[in-house]
N, CA, C and O atoms as CSV, one atom per row, in Angstrom:
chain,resi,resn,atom,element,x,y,z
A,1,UNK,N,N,-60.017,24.629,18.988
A,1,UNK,CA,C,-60.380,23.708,20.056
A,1,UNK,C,C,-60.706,22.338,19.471
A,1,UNK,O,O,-61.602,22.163,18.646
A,2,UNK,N,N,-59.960,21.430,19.929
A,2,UNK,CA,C,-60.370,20.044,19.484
A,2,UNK,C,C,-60.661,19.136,20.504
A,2,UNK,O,O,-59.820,18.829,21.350
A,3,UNK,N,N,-62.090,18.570,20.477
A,3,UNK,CA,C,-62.694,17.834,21.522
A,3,UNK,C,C,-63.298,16.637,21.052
A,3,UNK,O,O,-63.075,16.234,19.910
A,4,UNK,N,N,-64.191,15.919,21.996
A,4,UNK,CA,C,-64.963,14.734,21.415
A,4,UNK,C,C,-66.520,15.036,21.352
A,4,UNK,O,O,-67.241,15.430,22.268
A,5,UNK,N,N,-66.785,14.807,20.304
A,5,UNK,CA,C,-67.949,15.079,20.205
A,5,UNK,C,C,-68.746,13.675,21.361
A,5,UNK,O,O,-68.355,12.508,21.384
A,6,UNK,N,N,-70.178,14.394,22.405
A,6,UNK,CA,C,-70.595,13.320,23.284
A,6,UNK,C,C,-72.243,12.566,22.362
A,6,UNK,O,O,-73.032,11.680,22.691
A,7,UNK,N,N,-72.171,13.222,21.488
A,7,UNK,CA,C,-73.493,12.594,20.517
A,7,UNK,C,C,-73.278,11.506,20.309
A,7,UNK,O,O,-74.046,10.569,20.526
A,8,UNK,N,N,-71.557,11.428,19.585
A,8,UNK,CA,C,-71.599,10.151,18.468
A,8,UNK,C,C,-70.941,8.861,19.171
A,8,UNK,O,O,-69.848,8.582,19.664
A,9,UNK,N,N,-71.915,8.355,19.004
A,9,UNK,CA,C,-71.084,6.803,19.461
A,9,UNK,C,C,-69.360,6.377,19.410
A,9,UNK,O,O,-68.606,6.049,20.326
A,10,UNK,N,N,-69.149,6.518,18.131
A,10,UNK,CA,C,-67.850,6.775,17.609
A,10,UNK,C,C,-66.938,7.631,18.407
A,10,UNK,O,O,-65.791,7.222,18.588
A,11,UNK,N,N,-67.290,8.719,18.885
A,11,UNK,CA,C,-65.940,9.624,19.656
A,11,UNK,C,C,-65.058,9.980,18.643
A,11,UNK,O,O,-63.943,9.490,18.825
A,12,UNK,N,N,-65.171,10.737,17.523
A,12,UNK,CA,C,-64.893,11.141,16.340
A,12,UNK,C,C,-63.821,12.460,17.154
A,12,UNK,O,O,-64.668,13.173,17.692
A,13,UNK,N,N,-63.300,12.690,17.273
A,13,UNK,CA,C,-62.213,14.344,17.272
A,13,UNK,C,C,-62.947,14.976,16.599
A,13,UNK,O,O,-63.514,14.277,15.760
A,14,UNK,N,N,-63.397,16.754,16.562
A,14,UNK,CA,C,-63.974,17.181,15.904
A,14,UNK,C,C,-63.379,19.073,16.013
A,14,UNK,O,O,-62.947,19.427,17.110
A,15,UNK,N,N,-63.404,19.872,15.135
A,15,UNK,CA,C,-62.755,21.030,15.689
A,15,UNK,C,C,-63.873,22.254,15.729
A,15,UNK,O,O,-64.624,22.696,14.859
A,16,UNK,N,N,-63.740,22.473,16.592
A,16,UNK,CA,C,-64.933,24.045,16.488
A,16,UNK,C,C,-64.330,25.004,16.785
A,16,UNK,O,O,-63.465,25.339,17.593
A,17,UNK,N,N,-65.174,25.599,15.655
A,17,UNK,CA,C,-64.792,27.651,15.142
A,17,UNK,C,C,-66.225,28.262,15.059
A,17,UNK,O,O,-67.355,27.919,14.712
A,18,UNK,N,N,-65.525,29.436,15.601
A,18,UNK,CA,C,-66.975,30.467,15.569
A,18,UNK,C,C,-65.830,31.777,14.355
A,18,UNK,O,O,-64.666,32.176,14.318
A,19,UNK,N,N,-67.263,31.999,13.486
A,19,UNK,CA,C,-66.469,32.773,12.490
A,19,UNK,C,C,-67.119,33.979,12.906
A,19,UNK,O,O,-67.887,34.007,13.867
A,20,UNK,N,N,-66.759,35.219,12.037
A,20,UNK,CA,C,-66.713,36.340,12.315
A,20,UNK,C,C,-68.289,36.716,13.082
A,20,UNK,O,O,-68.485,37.419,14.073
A,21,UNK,N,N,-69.393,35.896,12.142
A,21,UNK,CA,C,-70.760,36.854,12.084
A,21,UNK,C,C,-71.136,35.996,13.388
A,21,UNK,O,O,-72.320,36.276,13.575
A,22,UNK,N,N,-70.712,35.042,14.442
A,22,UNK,CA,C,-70.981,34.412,15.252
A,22,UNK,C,C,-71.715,32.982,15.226
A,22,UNK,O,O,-72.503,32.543,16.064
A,23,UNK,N,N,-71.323,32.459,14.222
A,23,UNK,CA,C,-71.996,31.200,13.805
A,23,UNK,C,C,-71.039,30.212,14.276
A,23,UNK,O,O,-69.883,30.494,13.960
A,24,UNK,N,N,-71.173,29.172,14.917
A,24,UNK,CA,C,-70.369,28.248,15.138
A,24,UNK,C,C,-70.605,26.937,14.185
A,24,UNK,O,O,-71.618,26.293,13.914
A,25,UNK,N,N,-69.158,26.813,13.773
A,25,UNK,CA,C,-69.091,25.912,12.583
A,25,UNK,C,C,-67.754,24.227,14.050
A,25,UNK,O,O,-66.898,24.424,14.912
A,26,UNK,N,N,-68.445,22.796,13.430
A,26,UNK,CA,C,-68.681,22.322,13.848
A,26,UNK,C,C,-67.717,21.239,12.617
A,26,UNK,O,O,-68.359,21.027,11.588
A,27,UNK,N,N,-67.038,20.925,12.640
A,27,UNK,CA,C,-65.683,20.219,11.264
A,27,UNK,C,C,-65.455,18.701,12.268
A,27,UNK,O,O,-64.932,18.504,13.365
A,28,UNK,N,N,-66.244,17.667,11.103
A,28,UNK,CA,C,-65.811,16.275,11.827
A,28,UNK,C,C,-64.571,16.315,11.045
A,28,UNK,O,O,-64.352,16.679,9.890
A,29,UNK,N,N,-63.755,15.809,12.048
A,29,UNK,CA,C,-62.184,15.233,11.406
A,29,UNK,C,C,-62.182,14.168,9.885
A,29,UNK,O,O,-61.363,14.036,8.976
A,30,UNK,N,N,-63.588,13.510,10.183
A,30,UNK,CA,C,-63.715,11.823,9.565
A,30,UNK,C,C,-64.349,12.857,8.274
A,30,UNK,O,O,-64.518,12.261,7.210
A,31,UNK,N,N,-64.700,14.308,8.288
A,31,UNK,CA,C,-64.889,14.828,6.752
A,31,UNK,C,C,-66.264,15.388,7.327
A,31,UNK,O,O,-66.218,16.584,7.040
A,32,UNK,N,N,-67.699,15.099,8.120
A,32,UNK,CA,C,-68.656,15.811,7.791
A,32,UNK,C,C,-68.273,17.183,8.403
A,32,UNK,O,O,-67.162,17.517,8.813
A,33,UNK,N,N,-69.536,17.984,8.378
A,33,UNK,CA,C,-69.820,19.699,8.265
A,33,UNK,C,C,-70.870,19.994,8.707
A,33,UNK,O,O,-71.914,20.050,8.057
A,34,UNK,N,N,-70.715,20.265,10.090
A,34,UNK,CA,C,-71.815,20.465,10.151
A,34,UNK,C,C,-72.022,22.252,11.201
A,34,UNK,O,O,-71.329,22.686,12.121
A,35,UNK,N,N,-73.233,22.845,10.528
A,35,UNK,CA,C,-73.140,24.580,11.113
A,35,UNK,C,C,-74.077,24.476,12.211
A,35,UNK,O,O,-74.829,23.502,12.197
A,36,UNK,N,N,-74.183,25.474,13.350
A,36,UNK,CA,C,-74.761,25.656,14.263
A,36,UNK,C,C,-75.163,27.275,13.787
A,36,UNK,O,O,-75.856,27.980,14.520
């Protein structure tokens, strides 16, 4: 799923995955990382 993140001023594209153990991982396009 690729959406806009509504936090960042910027409107960065960003992709979110939920991995196996149910953690949703949160991949800025522009490079940060960030986990939920």
């Amino acid at each position: 799923m690729i959406s806009q993140d509504p936090r960042s001023t910027d409107f960065f594209p960003y992709i979110c995955t939920i991995t196996d153990s149910g953690q949703f991982i949160i991949y800025r396009v522009m490079g940060k990382l960030t986990l939920y």
